[in-house]
N, C-alpha and C positions, 0 to 999 in steps of 0.2 A: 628349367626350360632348356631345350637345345639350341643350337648354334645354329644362325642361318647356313643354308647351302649353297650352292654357285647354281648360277640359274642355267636350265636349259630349256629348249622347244622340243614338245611331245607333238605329231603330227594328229595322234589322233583324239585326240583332246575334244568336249564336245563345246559347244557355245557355250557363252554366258553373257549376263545382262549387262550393258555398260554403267547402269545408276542404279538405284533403290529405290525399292517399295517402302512406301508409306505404312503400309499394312505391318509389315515385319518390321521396321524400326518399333511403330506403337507393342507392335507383340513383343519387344524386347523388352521396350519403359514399360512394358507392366509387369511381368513376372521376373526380370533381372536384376541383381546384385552387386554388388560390386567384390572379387573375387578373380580369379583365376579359369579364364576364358579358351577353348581348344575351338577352334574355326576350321570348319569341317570344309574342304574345298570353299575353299577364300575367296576364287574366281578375280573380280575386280578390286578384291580388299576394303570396300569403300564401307561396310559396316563394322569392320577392326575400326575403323575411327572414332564412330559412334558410341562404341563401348570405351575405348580409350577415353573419351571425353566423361565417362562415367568413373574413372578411376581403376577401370579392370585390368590385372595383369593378362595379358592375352598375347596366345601363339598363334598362327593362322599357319595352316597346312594344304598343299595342294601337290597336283604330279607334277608341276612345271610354278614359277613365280612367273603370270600374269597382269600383277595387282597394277589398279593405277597409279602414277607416280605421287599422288598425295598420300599413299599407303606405304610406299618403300620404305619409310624410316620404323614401322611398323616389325615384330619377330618374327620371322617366317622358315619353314623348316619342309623340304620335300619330302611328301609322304604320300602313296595310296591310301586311302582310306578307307578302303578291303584290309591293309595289312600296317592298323594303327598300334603302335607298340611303345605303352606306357606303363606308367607303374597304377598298379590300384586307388584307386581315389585322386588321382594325379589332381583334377582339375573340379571346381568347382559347378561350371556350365558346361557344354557343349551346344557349339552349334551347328548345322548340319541343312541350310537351305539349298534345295532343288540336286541335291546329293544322292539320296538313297534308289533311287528309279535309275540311276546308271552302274546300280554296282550288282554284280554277278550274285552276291550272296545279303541281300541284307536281313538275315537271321544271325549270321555271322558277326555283320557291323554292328549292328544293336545290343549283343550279348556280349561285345568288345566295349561299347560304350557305357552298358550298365556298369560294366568293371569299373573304366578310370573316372567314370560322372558320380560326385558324389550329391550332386541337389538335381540340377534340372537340365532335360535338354529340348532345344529347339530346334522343329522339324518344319519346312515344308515339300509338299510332296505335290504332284500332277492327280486332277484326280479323274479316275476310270469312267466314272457314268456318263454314257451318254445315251442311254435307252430313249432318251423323250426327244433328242433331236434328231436322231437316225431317224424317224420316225419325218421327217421334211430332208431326210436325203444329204445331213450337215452331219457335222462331226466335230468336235474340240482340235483346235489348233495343233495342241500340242502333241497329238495322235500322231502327227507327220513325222516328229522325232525319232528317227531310227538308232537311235542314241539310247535310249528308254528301252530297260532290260522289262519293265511292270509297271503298270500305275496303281493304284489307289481309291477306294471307296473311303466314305469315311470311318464305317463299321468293320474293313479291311484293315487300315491303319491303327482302330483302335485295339481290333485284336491282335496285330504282330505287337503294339506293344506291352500290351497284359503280358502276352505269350513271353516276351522278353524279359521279365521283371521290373516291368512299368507300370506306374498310376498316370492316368492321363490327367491333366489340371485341365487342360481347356484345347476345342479343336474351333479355329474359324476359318469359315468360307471365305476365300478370293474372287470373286464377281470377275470374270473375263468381259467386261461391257465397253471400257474404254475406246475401243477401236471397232467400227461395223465386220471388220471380218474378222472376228472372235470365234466365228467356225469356219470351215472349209465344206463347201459343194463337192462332197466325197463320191457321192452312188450318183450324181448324176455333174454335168459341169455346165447345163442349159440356165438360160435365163429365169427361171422359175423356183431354184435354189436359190441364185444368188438374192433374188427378191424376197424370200423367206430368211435367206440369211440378215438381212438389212430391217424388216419386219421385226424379226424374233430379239437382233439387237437393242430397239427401241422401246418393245413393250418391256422387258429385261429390266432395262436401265429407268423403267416409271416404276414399275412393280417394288424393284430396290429402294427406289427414293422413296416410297411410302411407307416401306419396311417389312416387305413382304416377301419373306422366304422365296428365294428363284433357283432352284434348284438346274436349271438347265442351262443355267452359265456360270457355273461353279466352275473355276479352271484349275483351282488349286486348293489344297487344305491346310491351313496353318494350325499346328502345334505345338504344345509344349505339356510336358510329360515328365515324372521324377522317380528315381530307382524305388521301388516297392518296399515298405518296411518288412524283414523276413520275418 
């Protein structure tokens, strides 16, 4: 593993989440190991913990060290992760949440990652569709991110990473329901959106709790994916 580096501030650095999904820790405990962990833009560090607590040797990589202070004592190393440079099979896992939609090239990052991943990596991504809420004049949240080079369908995702020398083990939906303004009044900003917006949020969130496929608040796709046997 490399040497931490001296931290500095990048101005144009995009957001990132100050805690953790639920979702993504469970997507970890189920398909992770314990091994040799590469943390693809680390952002707040705070799932370097969670692996750590699993016995994984783990580096965490960003353009800048951000992490929260419960993460410091953690291995961290400045790196783009457009221009990751390791040896072949370096690392066991890879992980790589809300990463790939901000990088210029990721056919590049992925075909960098099948190199030094020798079992599994885990992805999440933003995802594209919103054919069925455009349709009441909304739009997914994350759409506003001018930061997001491409999002993401989930037959998109799966083919960049076929394309890449990947088998995908499992993709799951992120339900954007937790907060009523899970979209934005894009094509119109009257009264009449926002009430559809606040609508669409609560049938969403029954439809889910009874286990029924909701495709139009789908905010993100999580998976995990492993280099292709040749």
């Amino acid at each position: 593993m490399q040497e931490a580096v001296e931290r500095r501030a990048i101005p144009t650095l995009s957001l990132y989440s100050e805690g953790v999904s639920s979702m993504k820790l469970k997507l970890l405990d189920d398909y992770i190991y314990p091994g040799k962990v590469l943390d693809v833009g680390c952002g707040n560090g705070l799932y370097g913990l969670h692996l750590q607590g699993k016995g994984s040797d783990l580096l965490q990589i960003d353009l800048a060290d951000r992490r929260d202070k419960r993460a410091n004592q953690l291995q961290f190393c400045m790196m783009d992760a457009q221009n990751i440079n390791f040896e072949d099979n370096a690392f066991d896992h890879v992980i790589a949440f809300d990463v790939m939609e901000h990088l210029d090239d990721d056919v590049k990052f992925l075909k960098n990652i099948r190199r030094i991943c020798s079992s599994r990596l885990f992805l999440s991504v933003p995802n594209s569709d919103d054919e069925q809420v455009l349709k009441m004049g909304l739009t997914h949240i994350h759409h506003k991110d001018k930061t997001h080079r491409r999002e993401y369908s989930k037959d998109q995702l799966v083919s960049l990473l076929t394309g890449c020398g990947f088998s995908v083990l499992c993709t799951r939906p992120n339900y954007n329901t937790k907060l009523p303004n899970f979209a934005l009044a894009m094509m119109t900003s009257g009264i009449i959106s926002k009430i559809a917006a606040k609508l669409l949020f609560a049938q969403s969130k029954a439809l889910i709790k009874m286990g029924l496929f909701e495709n139009r608040t789908i905010g993100d796709w999580y998976c995990v994916a492993q280099p292709a046997k040749i």
